[in-house]
Every structure is written in structure tokens, then in C-alpha cells.
C-alpha positions in Angstrom: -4.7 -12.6 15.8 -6.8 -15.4 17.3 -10.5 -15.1 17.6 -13.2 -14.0 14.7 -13.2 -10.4 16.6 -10.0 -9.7 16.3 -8.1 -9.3 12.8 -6.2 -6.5 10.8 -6.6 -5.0 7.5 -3.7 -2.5 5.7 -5.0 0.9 4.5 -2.7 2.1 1.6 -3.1 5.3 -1.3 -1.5 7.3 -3.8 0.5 4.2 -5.3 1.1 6.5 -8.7 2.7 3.1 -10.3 5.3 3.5 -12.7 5.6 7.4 -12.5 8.9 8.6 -12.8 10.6 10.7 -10.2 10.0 14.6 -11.4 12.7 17.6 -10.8 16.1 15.4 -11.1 19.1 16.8 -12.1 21.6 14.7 -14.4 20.8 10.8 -13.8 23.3 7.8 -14.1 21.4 5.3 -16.2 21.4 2.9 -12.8 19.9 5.4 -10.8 17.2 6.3 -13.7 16.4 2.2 -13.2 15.9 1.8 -9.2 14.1 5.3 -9.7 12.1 4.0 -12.4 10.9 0.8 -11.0 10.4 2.7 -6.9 6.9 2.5 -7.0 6.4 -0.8 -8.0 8.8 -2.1 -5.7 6.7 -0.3 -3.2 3.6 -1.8 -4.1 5.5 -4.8 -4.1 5.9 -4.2 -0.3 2.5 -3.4 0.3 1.4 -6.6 -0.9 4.3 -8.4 1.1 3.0 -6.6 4.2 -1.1 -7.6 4.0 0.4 -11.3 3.6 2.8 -11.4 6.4 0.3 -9.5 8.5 -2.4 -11.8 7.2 -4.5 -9.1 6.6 -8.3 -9.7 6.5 -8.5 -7.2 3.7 -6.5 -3.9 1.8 -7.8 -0.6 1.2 -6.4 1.3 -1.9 -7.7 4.8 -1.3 -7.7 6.0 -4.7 -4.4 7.2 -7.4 -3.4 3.7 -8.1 -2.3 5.2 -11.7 -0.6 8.7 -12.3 -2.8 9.4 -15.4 -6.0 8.7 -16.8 -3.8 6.6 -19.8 -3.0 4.1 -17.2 0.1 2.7 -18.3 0.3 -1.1 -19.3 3.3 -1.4 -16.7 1.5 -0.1 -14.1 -1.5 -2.3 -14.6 0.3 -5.4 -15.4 1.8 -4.5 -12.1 -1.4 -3.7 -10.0 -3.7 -7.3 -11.3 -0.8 -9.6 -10.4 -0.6 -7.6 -6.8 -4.0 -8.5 -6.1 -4.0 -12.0 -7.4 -1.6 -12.3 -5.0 -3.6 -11.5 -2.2 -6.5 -13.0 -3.2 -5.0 -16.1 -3.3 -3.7 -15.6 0.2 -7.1 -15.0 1.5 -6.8 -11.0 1.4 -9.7 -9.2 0.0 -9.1 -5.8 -1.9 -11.1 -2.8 -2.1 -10.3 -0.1 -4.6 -11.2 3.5 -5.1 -10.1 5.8 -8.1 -9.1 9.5 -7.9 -8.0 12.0 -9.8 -5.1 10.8 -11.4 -7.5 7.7 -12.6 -10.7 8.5 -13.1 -13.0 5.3 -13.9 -14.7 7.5 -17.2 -11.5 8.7 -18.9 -8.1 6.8 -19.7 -7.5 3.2 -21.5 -7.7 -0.2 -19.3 -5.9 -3.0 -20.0 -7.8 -5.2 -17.3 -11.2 -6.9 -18.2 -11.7 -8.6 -15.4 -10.2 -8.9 -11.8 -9.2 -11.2 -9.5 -11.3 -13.1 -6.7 -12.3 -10.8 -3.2 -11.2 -7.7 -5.1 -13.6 -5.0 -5.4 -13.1 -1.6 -6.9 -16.0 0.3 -6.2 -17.9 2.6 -9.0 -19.0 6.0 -9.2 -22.9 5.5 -9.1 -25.0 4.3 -6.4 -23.4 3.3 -2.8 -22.1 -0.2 -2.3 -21.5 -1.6 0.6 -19.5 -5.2 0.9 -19.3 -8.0 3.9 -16.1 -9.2 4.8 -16.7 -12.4 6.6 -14.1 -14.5 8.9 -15.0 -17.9 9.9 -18.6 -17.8 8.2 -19.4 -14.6 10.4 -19.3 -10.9 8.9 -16.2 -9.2 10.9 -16.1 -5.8 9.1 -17.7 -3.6 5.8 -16.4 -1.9 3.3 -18.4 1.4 0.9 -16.4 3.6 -1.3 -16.8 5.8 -4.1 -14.7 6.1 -7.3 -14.4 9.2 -9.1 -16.3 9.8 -12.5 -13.8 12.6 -13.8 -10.6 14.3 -12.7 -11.8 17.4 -11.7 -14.5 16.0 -8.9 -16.3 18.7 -6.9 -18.7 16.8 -5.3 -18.8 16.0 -1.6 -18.0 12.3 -1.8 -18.3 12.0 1.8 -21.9 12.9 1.8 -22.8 9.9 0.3 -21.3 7.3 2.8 -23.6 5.9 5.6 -23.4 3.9 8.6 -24.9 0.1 7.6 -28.3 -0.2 9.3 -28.3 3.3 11.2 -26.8 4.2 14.0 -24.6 2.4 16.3 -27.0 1.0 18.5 -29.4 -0.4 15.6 -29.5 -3.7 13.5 -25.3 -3.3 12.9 -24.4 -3.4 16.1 -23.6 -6.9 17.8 -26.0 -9.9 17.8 -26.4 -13.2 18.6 -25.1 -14.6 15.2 -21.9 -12.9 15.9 -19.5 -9.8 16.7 -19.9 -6.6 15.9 -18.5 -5.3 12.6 -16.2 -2.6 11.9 -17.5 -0.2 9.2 -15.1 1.4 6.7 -15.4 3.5 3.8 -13.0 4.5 1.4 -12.7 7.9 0.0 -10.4 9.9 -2.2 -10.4 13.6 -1.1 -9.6 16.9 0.8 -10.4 17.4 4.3 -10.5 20.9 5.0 -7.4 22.7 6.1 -5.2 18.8 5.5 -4.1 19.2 1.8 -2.3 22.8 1.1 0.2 21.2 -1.6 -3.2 19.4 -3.3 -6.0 20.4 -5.4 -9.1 20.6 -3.8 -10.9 17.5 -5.0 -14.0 16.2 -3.4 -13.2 18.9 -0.5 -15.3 17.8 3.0 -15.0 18.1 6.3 -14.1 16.0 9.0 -17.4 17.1 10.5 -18.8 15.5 7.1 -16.8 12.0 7.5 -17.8 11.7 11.8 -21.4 12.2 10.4 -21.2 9.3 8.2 -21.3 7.2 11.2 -18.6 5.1 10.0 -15.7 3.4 12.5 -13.2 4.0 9.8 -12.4 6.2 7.2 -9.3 5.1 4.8 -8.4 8.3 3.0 -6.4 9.0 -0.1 -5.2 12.1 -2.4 -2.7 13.9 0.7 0.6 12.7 0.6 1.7 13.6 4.2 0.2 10.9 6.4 -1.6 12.1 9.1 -4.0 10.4 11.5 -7.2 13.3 11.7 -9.3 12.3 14.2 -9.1 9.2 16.7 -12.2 7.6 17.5 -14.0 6.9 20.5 -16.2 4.3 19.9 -18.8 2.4 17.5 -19.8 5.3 15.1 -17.1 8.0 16.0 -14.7 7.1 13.3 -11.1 7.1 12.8 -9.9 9.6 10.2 -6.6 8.4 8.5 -4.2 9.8 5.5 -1.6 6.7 5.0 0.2 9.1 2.4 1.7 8.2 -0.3 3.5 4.8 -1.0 6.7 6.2 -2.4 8.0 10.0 -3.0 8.0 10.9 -6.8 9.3 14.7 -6.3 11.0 17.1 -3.9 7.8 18.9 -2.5 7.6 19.1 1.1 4.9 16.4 1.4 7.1 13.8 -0.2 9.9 14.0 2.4 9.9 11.2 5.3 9.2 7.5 5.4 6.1 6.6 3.0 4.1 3.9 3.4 0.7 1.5 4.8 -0.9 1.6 8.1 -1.8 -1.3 9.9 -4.6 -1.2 11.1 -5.7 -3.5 13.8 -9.2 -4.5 15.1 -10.9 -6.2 18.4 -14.3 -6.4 19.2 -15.6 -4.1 15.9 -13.6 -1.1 17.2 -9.9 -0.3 16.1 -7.5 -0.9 18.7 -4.1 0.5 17.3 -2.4 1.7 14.0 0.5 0.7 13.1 2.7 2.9 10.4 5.4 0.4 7.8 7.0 2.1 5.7 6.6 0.3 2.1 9.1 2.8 0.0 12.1 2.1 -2.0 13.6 5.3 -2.3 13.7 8.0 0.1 13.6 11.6 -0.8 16.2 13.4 1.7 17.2 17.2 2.0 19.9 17.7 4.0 21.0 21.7 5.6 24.8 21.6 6.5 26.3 24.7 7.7 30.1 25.1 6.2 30.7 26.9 9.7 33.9 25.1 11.8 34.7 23.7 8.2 38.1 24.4 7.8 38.4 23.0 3.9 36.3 21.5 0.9 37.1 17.9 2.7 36.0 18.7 6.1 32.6 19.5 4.3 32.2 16.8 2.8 33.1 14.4 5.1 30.2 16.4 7.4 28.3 15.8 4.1 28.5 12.2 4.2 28.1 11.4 8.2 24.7 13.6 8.2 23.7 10.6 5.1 24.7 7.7 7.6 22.2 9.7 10.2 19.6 9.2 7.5 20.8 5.9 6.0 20.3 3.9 9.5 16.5 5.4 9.5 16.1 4.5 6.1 17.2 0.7 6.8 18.5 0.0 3.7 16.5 2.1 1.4 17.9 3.9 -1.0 18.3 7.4 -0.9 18.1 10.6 -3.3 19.6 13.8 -1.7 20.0 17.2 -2.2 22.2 19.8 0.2 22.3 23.0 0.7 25.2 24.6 2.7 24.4 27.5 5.3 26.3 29.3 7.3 28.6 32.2 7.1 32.9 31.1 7.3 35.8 31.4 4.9 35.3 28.5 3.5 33.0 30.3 1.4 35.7 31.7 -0.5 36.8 28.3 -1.9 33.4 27.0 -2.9 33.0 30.3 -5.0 35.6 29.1 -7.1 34.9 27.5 -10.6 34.5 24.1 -10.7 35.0 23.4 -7.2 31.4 22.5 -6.3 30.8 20.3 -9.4 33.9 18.6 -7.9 32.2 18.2 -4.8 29.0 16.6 -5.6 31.1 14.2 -8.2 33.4 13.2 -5.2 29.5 12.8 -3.6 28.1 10.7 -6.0 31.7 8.1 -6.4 30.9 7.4 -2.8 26.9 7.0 -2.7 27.5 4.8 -5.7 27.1 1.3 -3.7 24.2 -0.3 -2.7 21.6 0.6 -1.4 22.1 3.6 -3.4 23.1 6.7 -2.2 22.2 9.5 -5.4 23.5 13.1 -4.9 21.0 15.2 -6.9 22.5 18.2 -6.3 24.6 20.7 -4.0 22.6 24.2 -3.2 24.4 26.9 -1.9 22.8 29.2 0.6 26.6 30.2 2.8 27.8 33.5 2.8 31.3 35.0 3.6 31.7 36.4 7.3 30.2 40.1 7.3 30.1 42.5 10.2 27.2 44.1 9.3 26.7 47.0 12.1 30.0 47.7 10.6 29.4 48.2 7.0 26.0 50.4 7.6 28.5 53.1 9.6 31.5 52.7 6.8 29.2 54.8 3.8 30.7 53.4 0.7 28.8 51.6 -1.8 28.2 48.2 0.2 27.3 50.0 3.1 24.2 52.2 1.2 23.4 49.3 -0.4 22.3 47.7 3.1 20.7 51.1 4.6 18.6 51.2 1.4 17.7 47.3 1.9 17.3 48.2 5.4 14.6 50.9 4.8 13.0 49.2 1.9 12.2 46.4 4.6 11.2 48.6 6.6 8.9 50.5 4.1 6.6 48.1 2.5 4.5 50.5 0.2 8.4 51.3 -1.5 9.6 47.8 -1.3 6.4 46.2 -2.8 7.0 49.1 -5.6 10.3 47.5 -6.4 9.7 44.3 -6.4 6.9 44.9 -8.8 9.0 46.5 -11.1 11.1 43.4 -10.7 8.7 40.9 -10.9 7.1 42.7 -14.5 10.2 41.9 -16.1 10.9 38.2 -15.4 9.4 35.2 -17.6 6.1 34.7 -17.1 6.3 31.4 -15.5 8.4 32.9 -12.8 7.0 36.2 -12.4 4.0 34.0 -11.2 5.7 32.1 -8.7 7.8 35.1 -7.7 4.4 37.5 -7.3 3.1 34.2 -5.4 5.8 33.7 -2.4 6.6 37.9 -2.2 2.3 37.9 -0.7 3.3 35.2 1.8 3.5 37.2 5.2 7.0 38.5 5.8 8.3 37.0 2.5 8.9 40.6 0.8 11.3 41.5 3.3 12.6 38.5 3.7 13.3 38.4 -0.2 15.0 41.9 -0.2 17.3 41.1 2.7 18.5 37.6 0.7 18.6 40.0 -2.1 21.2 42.3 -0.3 23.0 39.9 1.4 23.5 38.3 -2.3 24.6 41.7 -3.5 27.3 42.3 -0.9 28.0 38.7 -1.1 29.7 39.0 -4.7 31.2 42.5 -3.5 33.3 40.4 -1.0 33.9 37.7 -3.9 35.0 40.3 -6.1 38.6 40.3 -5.5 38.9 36.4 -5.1 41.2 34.9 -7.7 40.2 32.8 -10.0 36.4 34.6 -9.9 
């Protein structure tokens, strides 16, 4: 990027280095090691990108560490990272959130490399970042104090000098900056699978002023607000760096943005995804399946879909098989669907890896339903009463909380949970009854 008012910087968050991936099934010990070292290899990419990009600075919006204990991997990981950029001219700035609160956990670093900066909890600091012997952009952030941070963060970030049109707009001496801050938090209505840390809005972060604000703690990436000029700031979630479970938020490419800058205002983001495993659930319907090898040769061309996107990544999958078709009747039958997800795993066993976790099964056996509410026998009453309990809510929440009272706590949490969702009661007792009638057709298969 030629010229002192133009340049980039890369806005990463949520690194969570060394954490190991959570909710696996079974793994082989060479898929525990690739798993194990994801989110440095990530990091790893991060770093590769702000060089290759030659990045006037990188933001780390806060969760470089999982835990206040701060691994010595992880940091022995993180320091030599930044060294790195440092001594390829890239500046760091570095907020803590509430995996890594500055006040708790154990640190292994004393002191850190040159041009990095990783911003306290107290007073507001702002720092230069100069180009050429001319400041080209600022940087402010706050770190967190404890884990469980209920202050508006937000409300302590301010525009350098005033408003746009004051002393930090352009002078003489040089170009206008860009001015970023750095925050770790929840913007309202952005972070349903996160706790509600440092919750704002983005009312709060336009009135900072600001032209950018870096954002960590939501692992979906998101872009909340474009801005329109000097003081109407961009609003950006990068996500998280690599996936580290199967929640919703974790699926996808993960990654850094890019973002680049002319004339103190951002012209264009640019997503790169950074990860080193990607987290893939796949839905294959067994329907036009007419054996266990059809389905798994469907199995293993909806991976090469995935496995072009990835570009070389390694991926962790799970699958679960819809649909309604005889087929059904075959992967009822013992052992048959362990067989399936070994034959998987033999041929994801290459690399880039290719790790079946494991095989869900959500198929049913053809059912002519009109037809088995008029027959009257017992499969048939069971689906009026289903039928009517849908319909009746007052009698169906009655029975499901006389189901719910008698399961583990744990569950019976999580159960009492999803059956309030809108629409989730009834959908619950119609999987219920279609699971019921499901093993009545599966009765009389050999072998069961």
C-alpha cells in the first residue's frame, strides 16, 4: 500500500491457545495431536498473515488464553508470535477478557516484546501508531479486571481530541488518523451462545466517536455496523481464530479480518480464514439410497463439497442421516453403523485429515401416516393421542412435566429449557411418537 495514508492492520480475537477441542467422541492419538496443537497453528497464521500483509499493526480483542491459569504452552506460544511481528515492523495491541482476566491466573511473561501493548484495566490509554515519522492511526482498549465483568467497557472509550472536526482531524503536519479501540464484550442482541460480559450497545460504541471498533468475546463473525465517515465507526466481530467445540457459533471458516485504510477512513475488510481444523456437520438423507454403500459413498462426496472450501484444512465431522426409505431397516441392525463410521474414518485417515466423530441417526422407516390414524390398533392411538396432545398444550405441557421430574438433573434442565422454546413442545412429542412407532416397525426385523 503506497503512501503514509494508506496502510492495513489485522483485527483478530478469541485465540483460546492450547485449548483442547470439547465434546469428541473416541480419538485416534494422531487426531488428538493436530486437534491439540489447532489453535496454535492458527495463531501461527495470524501472525503469517499481518507479515505478508505488512500490517501497520494487530488487534487481539481479548481471550488470548482459555483460563485465568494461562498455560505455559499457550504463553510460550503467544510472546514468540509477537516478537515476530515486532521485529517485522508490526505493532500489537492486546486486550484481556474473561477467559484471562489481568487480576487472576499465573503469568509466565515478565516483560514483552517491542511495539506490543496490552492495555490495563485502570485509566484509558490511548497509543500513536506512526508511519514514516507521521501518526497514521490510534489505538485505546480496556482489559478486564475479573471474569465476571459487568461494567460497560464501552463507556469509557473516547474519540482523541473531540469530535471529528476538532484537533484529530487532518492538519498540516500530516493525514488524518484512524481511531480504534479495542473491546472485549456483548453487544446487545449479537452473543445468544455467550455470557453477557461488559454487555453495551452499538448505540454505546457509535457514541464513542471512534472510526473503528475491534471486538472480541462472539465467536460468529459479524460486521455490526458500517461506517460512514470520520467518527461513525465500523463495528466488527472477527470471531474466533479456530473452533474448539460443536456449538452452532463454531461452524464455518474462522479467522482475521483485514482491514484496510486510505485517507483515516476504512476502505474495505477483508475476511482470511486462519484455522487449522474445521468443525463440519453434515445432514444426508438415506432417501434414493438403495444400500449401506450408496450411503456412504453420498457420505463421502458431501466431505469433498466441504474439503475444496476448506482448502486443505483439516476437517472434524459429524452426520446425521434424515429421511424416511428402507434403508432404514439395515442401519437398525447391530453393529452396522459402528461399521460405517469405521469404514469413514479408514478413508478420512490421509492428510489433511478427514476425522469422523460420529454418525447421528435422525431416518425413519417409510410410514403412511393418514393410514395408521384410520387402522385403530395400538400404533394408530398412539399417533391420535400425540396428535391431540400437540394440539392440547395445557395436557401436553402436563406430560412432559411428569417426564422431565424424572430425568437426571442435568438433563431435566436442558430438557425443561428447549420444551419453553416456541413450538419445541410439540415438536418434541411428535419426534417422540414418531420414535415410538419407529421401533414398532423395527420390531419384527431380524437380528433386532
Amino acid at each position: 500500500m503506497p503512501g503514509s495514508d494508506r496502510f492495513c492492520f489485522v483485527h483478530c480475537a478469541d485465540l483460546h491457545l492450547d485449548t483442547p477441542f470439547r465434546g469428541l467422541q473416541a480419538i485416534a492419538p494422531e487426531v488428538a495431536e493436530v486437534l491439540r496443537d489447532a489453535s496454535i497453528t492458527a495463531f501461527d497464521a495470524v501472525v503469517e498473515l499481518a507479515l505478508a500483509r505488512r500490517a501497520a499493526f494487530d488487534v487481539v480483542a481479548g481471550d488470548v488464553y482459555d483460563g485465568p491459569e494461562r498455560g505455559l504452552r499457550a504463553q510460550l506460544t503467544f510472546r514468540p508470535g509477537l516478537a515476530r511481528l515486532s521485529a517485522g515492523g508490526v505493532a500489537s495491541f492486546v486486550v484481556h477478557g474473561n477467559h484471562d482476566p489481568l487480576e487472576s491466573g499465573w503469568s509466565a511473561i515478565g516483560a514483552w516484546p517491542e511495539q506490543v501493548k496490552v492495555f490495563g484495566t485502570g485509566a484509558l490509554e490511548v497509543v500513536t501508531v506512526e508511519r514514516g515519522g507521521e501518526v497514521i492511526a490510534t489505538v485505546q482498549g480496556v482489559s478486564y479486571a475479573t471474569r465476571s465483568t459487568s461494567e460497560n467497557l464501552a463507556l469509557r472509550l473516547r474519540r482523541p481530541g473531540g469530535s471529528p472536526g476538532s484537533a484529530a482531524g487532518p492538519t498540516a503536519a500530516g493525514p488524518r488518523p484512524l481511531h480504534v479501540g479495542v473491546l472485549h464484550c456483548n453487544v446487545a442482541g449479537s452473543g445468544g451462545e455467550h455470557a453477557d460480559y461488559s454487555p453495551c450497545t452499538l448505540d454505546d460504541l457509535r457514541a464513542t466517536g471512534l472510526d473503528y471498533l475491534a471486538l472480541g468475546h462472539v465467536h460468529t463473525r459479524a460486521v455490526l455496523a458500517e461506517g460512514s465517515g470520520p467518527g461513525d465507526p465500523w463495528v466488527v466481530y472477527p470471531g474466533n481464530t479456530q473452533a474448539h467445540s460443536w456449538r452452532p457459533g463454531e461452524q464455518g471458516a474462522k479467522g482475521a479480518y483485514v482491514v484496510e485504510v486510505a485517507g483515516g477512513e476504512v476502505e474495505r475488510l477483508e475476511f482470511v480464514a486462519c484455522v487449522a481444523v474445521r468443525v463440519v456437520e453434515l445432514r444426508c438423507s438415506i432417501e434414493g439410497c438403495e444400500d449401506v454403500g450408496e450411503l456412504a459413498d453420498r457420505l463421502l462426496a458431501l466431505v469433498e463439497q466441504h474439503a475444496e472450501e476448506a482448502a486443505g484444512r483439516h476437517l472434524v465431522l459429524r452426520a446425521e442421516r434424515g429421511g424416511a426409505a428402507p434403508l432404514h431397516h439395515e442401519l437398525a441392525r447391530p453393529g452396522v453403523l459402528a461399521d460405517l463410521l469405521a469404514h469413514l474414518r479408514a478413508e478420512g485417515g490421509g492428510r489433511p485429515l478427514r476425522w469422523w466423530d460420529s454418525l447421528r441417526d435422525a431416518s425413519t422407516v417409510p410410514l403412511d401416516l393418514d393410514e395408521l390414524r384410520r387402522r385403530g390398533d395400538f400404533a394408530g392411538e398412539l399417533l391420535v393421542l400425540a396428535d391431540r396432545l400437540c394440539a392440547d398444550t395445557t395436557a401436553g405441557a402436563a406430560l412432559a412435566g411428569s417426564v422431565v421430574s424424572a430425568l437426571p438433573r442435568t438433563l431435566a434442565q436442558r430438557a425443561a429449557a428447549l420444551a419453553g422454546e416456541p413450538g419445541a413442545l410439540a415438536e418434541l412429542l411428535g419426534r417422540a411418537a414418531m420414535r415410538a412407532l419407529d421401533e414398532l416397525a423395527l420390531g419384527a426385523v431380524p437380528g433386532r
